[in-house]
KENURO-677014 format. One line per 8 residues: for each residue x, y, z of N, C-alpha, C. Coordinates in steps of 0.02 Angstrom, whole numbers, plus 50000, padded with zeros to 5 digits. Each point is the difference from the previous one (the first is absolute). Layout:
X:Y:Z:X:Y:Z:X:Y:Z; ... .
! end
This chain:
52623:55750:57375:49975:50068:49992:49929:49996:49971; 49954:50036:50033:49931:49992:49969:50006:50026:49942; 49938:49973:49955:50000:50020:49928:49956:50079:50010; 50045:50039:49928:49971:50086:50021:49923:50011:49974; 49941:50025:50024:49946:50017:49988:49961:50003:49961; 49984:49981:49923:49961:50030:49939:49970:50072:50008; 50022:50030:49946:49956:50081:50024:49944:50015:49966; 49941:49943:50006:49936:49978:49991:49943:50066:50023 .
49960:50011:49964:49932:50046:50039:49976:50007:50044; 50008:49937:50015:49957:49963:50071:50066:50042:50055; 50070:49976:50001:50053:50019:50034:49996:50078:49992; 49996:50036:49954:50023:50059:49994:49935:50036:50041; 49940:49999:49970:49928:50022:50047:50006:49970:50065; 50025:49967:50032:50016:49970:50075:50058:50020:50037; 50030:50034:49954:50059:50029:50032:49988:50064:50042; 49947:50033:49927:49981:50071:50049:49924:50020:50009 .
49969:49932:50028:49939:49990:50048:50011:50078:50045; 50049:49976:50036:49973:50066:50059:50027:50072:49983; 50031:50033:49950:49998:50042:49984:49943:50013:49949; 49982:49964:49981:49890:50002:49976:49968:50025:50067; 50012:49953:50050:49956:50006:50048:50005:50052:50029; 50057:50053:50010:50028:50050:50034:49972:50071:49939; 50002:49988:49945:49963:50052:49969:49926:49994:49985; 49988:49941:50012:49912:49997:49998:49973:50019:50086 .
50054:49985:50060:49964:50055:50041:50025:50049:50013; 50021:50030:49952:50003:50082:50030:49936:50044:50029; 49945:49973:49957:49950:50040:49994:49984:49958:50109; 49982:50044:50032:49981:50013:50067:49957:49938:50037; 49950:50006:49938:49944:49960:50016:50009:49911:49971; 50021:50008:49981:50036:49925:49990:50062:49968:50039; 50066:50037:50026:50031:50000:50035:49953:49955:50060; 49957:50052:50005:49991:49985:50081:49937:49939:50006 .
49977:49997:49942:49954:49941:49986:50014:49953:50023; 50082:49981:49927:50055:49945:50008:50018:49987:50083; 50031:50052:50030:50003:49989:50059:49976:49958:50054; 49922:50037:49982:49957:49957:50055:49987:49940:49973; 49993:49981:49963:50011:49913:49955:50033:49975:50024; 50053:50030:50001:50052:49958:50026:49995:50001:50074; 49998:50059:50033:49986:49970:50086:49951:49962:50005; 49933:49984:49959:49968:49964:50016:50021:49919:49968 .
50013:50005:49985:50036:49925:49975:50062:49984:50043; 50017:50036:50022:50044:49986:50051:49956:49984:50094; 49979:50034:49995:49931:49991:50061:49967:49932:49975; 49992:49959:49942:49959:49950:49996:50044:49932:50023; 50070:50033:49955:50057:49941:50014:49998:49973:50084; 49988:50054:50035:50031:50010:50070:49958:49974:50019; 49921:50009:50011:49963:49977:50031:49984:49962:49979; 50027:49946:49945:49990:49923:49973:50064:49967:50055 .
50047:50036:50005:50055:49956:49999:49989:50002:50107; 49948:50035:50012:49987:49990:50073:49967:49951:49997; 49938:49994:49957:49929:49959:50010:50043:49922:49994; 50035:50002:49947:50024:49940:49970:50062:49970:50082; 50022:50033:50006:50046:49976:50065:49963:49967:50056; 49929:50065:50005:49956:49956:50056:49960:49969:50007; 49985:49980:49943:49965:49935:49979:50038:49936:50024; 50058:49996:49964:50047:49974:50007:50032:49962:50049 .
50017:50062:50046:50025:49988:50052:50054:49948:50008; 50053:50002:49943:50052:49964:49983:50053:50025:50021; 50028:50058:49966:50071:50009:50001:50001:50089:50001; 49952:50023:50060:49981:50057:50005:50095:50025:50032; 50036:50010:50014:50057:50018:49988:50029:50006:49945; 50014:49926:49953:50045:50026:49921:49946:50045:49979; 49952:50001:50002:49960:50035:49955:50002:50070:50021; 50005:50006:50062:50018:50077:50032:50077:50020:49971 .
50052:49953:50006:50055:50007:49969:50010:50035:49921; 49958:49932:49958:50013:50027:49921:49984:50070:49980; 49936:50027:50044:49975:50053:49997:50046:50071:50017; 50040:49976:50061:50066:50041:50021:50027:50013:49945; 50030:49949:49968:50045:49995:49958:49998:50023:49930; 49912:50000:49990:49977:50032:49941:50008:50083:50015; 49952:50017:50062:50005:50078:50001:50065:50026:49998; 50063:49964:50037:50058:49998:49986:50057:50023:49914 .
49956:49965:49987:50050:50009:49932:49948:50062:49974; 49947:49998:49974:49954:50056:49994:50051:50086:50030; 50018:49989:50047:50021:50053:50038:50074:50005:49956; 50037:49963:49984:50068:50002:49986:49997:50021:49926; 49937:49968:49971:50018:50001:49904:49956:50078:50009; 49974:50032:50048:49989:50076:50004:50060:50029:49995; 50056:49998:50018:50062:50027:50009:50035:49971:49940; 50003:49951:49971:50039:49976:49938:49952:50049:49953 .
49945:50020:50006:49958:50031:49938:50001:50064:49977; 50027:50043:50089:50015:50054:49986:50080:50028:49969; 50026:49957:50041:50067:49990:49961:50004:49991:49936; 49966:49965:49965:49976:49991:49909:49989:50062:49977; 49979:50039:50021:49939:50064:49976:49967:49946:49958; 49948:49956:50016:49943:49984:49983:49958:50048:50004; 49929:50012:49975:49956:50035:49983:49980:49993:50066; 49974:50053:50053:49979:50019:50068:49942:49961:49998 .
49944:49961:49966:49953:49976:50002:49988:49930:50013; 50059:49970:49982:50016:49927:50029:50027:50003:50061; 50030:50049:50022:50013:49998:50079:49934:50018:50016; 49954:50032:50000:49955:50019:50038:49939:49939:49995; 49996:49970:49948:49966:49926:50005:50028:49976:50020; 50051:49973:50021:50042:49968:50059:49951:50020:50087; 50033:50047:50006:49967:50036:50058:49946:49979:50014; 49945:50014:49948:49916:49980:50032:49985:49932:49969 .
50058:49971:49996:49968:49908:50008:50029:49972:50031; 50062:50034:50050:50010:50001:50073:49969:50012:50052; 49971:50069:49980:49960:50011:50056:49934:49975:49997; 49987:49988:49929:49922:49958:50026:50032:49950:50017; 50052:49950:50001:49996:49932:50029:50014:50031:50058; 50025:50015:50026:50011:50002:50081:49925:50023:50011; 49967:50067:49966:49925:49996:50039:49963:49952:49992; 50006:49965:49962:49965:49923:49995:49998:49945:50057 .
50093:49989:50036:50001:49967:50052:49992:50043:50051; 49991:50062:50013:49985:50021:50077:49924:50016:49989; 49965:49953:49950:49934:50000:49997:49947:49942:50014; 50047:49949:49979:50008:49942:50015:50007:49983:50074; 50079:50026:50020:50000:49980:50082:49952:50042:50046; 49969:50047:49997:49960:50049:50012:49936:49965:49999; 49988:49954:49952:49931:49954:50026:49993:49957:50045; 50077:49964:50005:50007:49949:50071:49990:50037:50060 .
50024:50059:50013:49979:50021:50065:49932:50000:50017 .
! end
């Protein structure tokens, strides 16, 4: 049986990170700041993880794969999150660092043509 947790500062302020984060964006303009941060960091991931494949030119399948498999679970822990009643704001950073990675690779393959 694992040993149980210490209920340390560090643990207790880490516990409720994203209910911080969910009342520090209420305010509109931060919400949507955060947002685009995050799609854009998700757009950088994507269009690294193109450049880096075709450079490469190694194992341009697993690498198309892991990526499946990432947006994959991304999509599923959306549905485990709502099921939580997690704070609506971690699902929605979910979302736009999905969708910037996918606009990242149809930005990417969009240059080979």
């Amino acid at each position: 049986m694992a040993p149980k947790m210490q209920n340390t500062f560090l643990y207790k302020s880490s516990s409720k990170l994203i209910d911080r984060l969910a009342n520090w964006a209420l305010n509109p303009w931060r919400r949507y700041s955060l947002l685009a941060i995050i799609f854009l960091i998700g757009f950088l991931i994507g269009s690294s993880l193109g450049m880096i494949n075709g450079v490469l030119a190694l194992m341009d399948p697993v690498g198309a794969f892991i990526t499946l498999v990432f947006l994959e679970i991304l999509i599923k822990a959306r549905f485990v999150f709502l099921k939580s009643k997690k704070p609506i704001i971690l699902i929605r950073a979910f979302d736009m660092f999905r969708i910037g990675l996918a606009y990242g690779l149809f930005s990417e393959g969009l240059k080979l043509l």
